[in-house]
N, C-alpha and C positions, 0 to 999 in steps of 0.2 A: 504494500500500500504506500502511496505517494501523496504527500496531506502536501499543497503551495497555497501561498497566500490569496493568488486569485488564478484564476482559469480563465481568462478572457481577451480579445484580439479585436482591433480597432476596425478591422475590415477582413473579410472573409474569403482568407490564402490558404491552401494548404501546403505550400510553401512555408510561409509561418507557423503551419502547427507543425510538418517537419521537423523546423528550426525546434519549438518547445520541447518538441518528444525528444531529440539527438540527446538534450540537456540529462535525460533520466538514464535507468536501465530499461525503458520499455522501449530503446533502439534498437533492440537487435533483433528484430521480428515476432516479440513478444507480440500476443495478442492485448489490447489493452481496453480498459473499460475507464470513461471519464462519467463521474458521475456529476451533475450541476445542480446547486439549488433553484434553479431558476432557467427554464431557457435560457440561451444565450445563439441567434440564429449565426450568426458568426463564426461561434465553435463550433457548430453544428455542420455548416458548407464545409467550413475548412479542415472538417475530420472525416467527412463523406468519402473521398477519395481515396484513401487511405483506407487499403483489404484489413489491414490489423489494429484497426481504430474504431470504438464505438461511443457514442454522446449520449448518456439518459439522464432525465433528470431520477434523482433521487426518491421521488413517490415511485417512479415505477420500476424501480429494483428491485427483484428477486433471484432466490438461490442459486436458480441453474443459470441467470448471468452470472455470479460472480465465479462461480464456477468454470464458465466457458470462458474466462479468461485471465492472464497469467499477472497482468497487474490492474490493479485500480487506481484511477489518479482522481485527487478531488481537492476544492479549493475546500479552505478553514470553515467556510460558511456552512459547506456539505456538512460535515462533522458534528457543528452547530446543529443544524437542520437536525442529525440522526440523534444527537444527544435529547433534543425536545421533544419529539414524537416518541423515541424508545423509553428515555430516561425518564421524561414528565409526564407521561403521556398527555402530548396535545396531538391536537390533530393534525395530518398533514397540512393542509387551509392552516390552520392557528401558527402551526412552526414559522411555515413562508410568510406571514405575514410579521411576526414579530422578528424574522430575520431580516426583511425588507424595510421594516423600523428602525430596527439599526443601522442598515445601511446608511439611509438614508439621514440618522442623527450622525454618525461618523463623517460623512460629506460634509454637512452643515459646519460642525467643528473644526472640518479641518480649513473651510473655507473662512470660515472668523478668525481662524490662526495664521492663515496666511496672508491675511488682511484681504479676501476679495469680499465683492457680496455676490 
């Protein structure tokens, strides 16, 4: 398992996800599973191409994905996401939403810190 701080691409290369995967061990023709909190249509074109690259989001993972492939890569959010629905039980709806609240206080802060509005 592969935890980065985010999973996501400004425009959708699979070129660039190339570039991201070289970065792991899921280079060397590893099958790989990226799991997302959230869509992300981006990561999604740019891992299409790619025979040993799959994009789900995280509600709809199950056993025999993680199974069917040799790594899982997921940003911190994912982790988030599985720790509130397994750990607290909320609901999938309840998890994404209050992950999406953070995001979104996160930006705001970090935009008052850098002085923009």
């Amino acid at each position: 398992m592969i935890v980065v701080n985010d999973l996501s691409l400004e425009t959708p290369r699979t070129k660039d996800m190339i570039a991201i995967l070289s970065k792991f061990p899921a280079n060397t023709g590893k099958r790989v599973l990226m799991m997302l909190p959230k869509r992300d249509e981006n990561v999604v074109l740019s891992a299409r191409n790619i025979p040993t690259a799959k994009v789900q989001h995280v509600s709809s993972i199950n056993v025999i994905e993680l199974l069917n492939h040799d790594v899982v890569m997921m940003p911190v959010n994912t982790v988030r996401w599985i720790e509130l629905v397994f750990g607290e039980g909320l609901s999938a709806e309840e998890a994404s939403q209050k992950i999406a609240n953070a995001v979104a206080n996160d930006s705001a802060e970090e935009e008052t810190s850098t002085g923009e509005s």
